[in-house]
N, C-alpha and C positions, 0 to 999 in steps of 0.2 A: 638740253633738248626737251623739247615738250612731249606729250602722253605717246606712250609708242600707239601709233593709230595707223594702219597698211589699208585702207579700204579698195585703193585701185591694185592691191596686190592679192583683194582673198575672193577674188568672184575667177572659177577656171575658165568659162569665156573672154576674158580682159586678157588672161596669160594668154591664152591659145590664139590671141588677135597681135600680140608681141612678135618684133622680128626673133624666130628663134636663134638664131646669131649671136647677137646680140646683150639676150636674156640669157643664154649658157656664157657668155663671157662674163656675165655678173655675178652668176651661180660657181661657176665655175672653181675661185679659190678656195671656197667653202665645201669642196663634194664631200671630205671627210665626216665633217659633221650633219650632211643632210643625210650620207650613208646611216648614221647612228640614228638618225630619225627614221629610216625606212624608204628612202628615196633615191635612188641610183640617179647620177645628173650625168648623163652621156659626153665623153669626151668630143675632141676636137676630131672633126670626121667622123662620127659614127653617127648610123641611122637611128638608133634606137630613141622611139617618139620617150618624152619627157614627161613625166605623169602630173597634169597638171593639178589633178584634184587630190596628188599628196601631199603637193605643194600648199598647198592652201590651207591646207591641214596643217600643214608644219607651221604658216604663217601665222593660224590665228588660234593656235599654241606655243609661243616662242616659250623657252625653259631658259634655265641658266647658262645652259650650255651652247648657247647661241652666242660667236663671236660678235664683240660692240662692233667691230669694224664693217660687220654683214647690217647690225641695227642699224648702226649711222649711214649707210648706204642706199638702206629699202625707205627708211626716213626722207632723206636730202630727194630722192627719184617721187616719192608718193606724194610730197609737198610741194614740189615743181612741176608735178605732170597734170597741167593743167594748160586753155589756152592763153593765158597770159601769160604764165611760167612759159612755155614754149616759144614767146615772141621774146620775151627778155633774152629766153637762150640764147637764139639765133643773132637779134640784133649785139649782144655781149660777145659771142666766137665770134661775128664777121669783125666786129671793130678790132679785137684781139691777135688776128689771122689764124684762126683756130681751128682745124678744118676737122666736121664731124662727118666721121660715113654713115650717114644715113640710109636706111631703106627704101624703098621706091614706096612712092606715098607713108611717110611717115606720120605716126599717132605720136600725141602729143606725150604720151610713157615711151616711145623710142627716141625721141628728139633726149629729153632728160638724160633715158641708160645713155644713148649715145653721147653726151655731155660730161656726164661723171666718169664713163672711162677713157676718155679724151684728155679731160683736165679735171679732175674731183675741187680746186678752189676756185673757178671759174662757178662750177654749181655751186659752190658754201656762200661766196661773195653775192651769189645773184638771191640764195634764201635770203640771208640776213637781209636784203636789201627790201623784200618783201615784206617779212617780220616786222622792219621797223615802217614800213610804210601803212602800217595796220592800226599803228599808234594815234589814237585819239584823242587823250586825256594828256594835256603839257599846259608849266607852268611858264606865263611870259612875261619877259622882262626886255626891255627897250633900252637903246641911248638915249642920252640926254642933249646928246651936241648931234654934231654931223655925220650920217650913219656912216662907219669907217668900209673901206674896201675890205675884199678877200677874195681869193683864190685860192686852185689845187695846190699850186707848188707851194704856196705859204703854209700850208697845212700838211703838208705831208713834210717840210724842212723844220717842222715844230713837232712832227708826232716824236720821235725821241722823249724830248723833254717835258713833253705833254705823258704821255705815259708812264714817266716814270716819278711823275709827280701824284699822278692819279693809282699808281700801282702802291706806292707809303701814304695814301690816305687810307685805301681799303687796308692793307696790311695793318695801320695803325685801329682801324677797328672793326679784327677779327674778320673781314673777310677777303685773308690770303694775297700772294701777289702774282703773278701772274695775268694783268690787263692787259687788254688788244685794244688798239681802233681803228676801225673801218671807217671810209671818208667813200660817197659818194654827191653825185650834183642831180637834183629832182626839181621841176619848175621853179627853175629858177633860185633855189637856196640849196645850202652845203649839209648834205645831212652825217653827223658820224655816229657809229655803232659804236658802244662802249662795253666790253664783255669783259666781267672778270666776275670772281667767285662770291656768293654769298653765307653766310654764318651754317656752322656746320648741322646738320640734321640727323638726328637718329632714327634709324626705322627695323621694326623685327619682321623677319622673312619666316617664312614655314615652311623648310622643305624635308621630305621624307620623314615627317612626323616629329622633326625636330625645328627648333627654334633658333636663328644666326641673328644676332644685330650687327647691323652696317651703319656704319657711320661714314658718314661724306658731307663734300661740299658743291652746292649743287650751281650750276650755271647759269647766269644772271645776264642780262643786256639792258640798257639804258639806251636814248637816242636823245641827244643835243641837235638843232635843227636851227640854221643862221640864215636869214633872208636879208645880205646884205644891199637890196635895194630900198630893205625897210628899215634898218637898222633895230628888229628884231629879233630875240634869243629865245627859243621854247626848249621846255626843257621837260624830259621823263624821266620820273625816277624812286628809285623804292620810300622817299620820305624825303621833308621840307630841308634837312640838314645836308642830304646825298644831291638835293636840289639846288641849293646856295652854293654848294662849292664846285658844284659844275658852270657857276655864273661865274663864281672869284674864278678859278682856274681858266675857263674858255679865256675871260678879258685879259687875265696876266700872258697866256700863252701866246694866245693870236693875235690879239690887237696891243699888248706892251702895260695893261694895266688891270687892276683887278676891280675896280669900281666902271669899267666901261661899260657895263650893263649895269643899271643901278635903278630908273625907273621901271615902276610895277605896275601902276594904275591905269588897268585899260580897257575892262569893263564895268559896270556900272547896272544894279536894276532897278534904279529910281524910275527910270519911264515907267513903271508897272503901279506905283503907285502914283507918280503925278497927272499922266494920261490916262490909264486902264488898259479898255478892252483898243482904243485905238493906239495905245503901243506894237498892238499885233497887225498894224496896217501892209499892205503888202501891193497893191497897184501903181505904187513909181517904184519897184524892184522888178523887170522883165525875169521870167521864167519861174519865180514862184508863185502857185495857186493860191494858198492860204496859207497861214503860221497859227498856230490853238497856245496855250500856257495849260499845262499838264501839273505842275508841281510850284509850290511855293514855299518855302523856308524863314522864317522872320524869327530874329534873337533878341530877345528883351530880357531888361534886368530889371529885376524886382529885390529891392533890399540885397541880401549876402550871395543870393543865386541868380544864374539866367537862366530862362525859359524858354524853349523852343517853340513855334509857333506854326503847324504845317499843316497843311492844305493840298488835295492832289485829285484829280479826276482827270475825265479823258480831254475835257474840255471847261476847266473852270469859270473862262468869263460867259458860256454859255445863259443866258439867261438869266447872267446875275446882277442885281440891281445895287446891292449893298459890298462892293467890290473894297469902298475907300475903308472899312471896319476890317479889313484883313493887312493891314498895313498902318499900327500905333505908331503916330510921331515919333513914340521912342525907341520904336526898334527898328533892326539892323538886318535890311533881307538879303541873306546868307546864300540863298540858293533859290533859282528858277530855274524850272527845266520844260522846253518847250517842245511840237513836232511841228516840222516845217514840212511842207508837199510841195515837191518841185514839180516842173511842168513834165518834163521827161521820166519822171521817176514812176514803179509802180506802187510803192509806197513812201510813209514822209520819211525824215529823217529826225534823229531824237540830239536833241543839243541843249547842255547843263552847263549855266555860269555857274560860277564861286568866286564874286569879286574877293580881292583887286583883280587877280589875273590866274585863274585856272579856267578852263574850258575843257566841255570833254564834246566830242562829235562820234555819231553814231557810223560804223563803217561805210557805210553806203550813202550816195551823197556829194552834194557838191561845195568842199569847205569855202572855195572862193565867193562864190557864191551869196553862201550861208553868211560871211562877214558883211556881204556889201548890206545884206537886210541888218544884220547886225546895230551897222554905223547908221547905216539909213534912219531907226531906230533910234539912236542917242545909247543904246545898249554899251556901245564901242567909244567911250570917251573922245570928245574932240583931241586932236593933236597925239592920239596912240597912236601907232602903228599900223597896218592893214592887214 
């Protein structure tokens, strides 16, 4: 889980806008321990108004002695209650037949309470799904032949042995076994969540003037992302080694072999040295304004070492006449990082090659988009992927 952060739960106007209903059935298993904080949570039928700004006090002093199961609750509710969270709710329970009582005119923090105590993996499955849709930075790798089919059922009649091939890889180095994977379908490609545990960590606490070290092993998610009309594999993951073997494993599981994702080569930031500043041309791509080059990267070897070579402002080719001197025959440009301004956007978007195939795109943004300027470009190797 990430930083415990409640902000739509410590403002007492947001609580007192809450169905109270609703918010006491949330509160509710936990009265013991709000009691030991100073806060009486009024049963079932009783008038007694709810003190909302001790609440909030309690909130943005959680102790030790706060049940993980209250954490993980205010967490999964604070991270959903939003309107986009709110529209995945709703459209995930009506496909499901899930039916939430809502309040009369519901806020997008009752739709969520109302969610988690309806179905609590109904809200986990719809986080995760968020989470990894947040994912900008994956490495890609394509077929070589004819991009193969896939489906749900194929991938859900493989997770068994997909997991438990992937649960003796982590196990085999050090981080524990216990893998999950989550499978859902987003425009058009298969995305799956990969959760299991990472390498254990030490941390010293301080409480009552004394000192505890805990040790744990903290919770980790990875996302493999298949766009089988392209017959490309993107892949997230803590390191190039966690990254390959979710390429051999995907190809052995799902498609019957472990080389079935094997080409890498799919961008390219030669155009920046052989064209320049009209690399960053943008009038036969509809809906973007301009594209600028912010960053450059160039690796040369001199004798026993290489030498980095970097270069970065807001607008590099701005006024620059002597462009081809940033770019030696003999070296090797590692990294460009550009902003792109879409026409609908209020600001641009930030997007970093790392040939052969890492891309990172900045949250906001249109990625489809941002490839076609890409390939437009020659950025996107002929004959890659889209």
């Amino acid at each position: 889980m990430a930083a415990f952060s409640l902000r739509r739960f410590t403002k007492p106007e947001t609580l007192r806008l809450m169905s109270r209903e609703h918010l006491l059935a949330l509160l509710s298993p936990y009265r013991d321990y709000f009691a030991s904080r100073g806060l009486t949570v009024p049963g079932h039928g009783e008038n007694t108004p709810l003190d909302c700004d001790r609440l909030v006090a309690v909130f943005l002093s959680p102790d030790m002695a706060m049940p993980m199961e209250l954490v993980e609750s205010l967490y999964l509710i604070n991270e959903l209650a939003t309107p986009k969270g709110m529209d995945a709710i709703l459209r995930e329970a009506r496909g499901e037949g899930i039916h939430l009582s809502l309040p009369w005119k519901p806020t997008a923090m009752d739709v969520a309470i109302c969610a988690f105590l309806a179905d609590r993996n109904l809200l986990e499955r719809i986080h995760h799904q968020h989470a990894m849709l947040k994912r900008r930075t994956f490495m890609y790798f394509r077929t070589l032949e004819t991009p193969p089919a896939l489906d749900a059922a194929k991938i859900q009649e493989a997770l068994p042995s997909l997991e438990k091939e992937l649960d003796d890889y982590f196990y085999e180095h050090n981080r524990g076994r216990h893998c999950h994977v989550y499978h859902f379908e987003h425009d058009g490609a298969f995305w799956l969540t990969v959760r299991h545990g990472d390498v254990f960590r030490r941390e010293v606490s301080v409480e009552d003037a004394k000192t505890v070290t805990f040790v744990f092993r903290p919770e980790c998610f990875n996302t493999v992302v298949y766009a089988s009309s392209e017959g490309e594999l993107r892949v997230y993951a803590g390191s190039d080694e966690e990254r390959d073997m979710y390429r051999r494993v995907i190809g052995e599981r799902l498609f019957g072999s472990e080389f079935t994702f094997w080409g890498a080569d799919k961008y390219s930031c030669e155009p920046l040295r052989i064209q320049g500043p009209s690399a960053l041309a943008v009038t036969d791509v509809t809906g973007i304004e301009w594209a600028r080059l912010t960053e450059v990267k160039c690796e040369q070897k001199r004798k026993q070492r290489r030498v980095l070579l970097s270069r970065s402002s807001s607008d590099l080719f701005e006024g620059a006449t002597s462009w081809r001197e940033w770019f030696p025959d003999d070296a090797q440009i590692v990294r460009a990082s550009f902003k792109v301004k879409f026409r609908h956007a209020r600001s641009p978007q930030s997007i970093s090659l790392c040939p052969p195939n890492v891309a990172t795109y900045s949250q906001d943004g249109d990625c489809a988009l941002t490839e076609r300027w890409l390939r437009a470009r020659g950025f996107i190797r002929t004959g890659a992927a889209t």
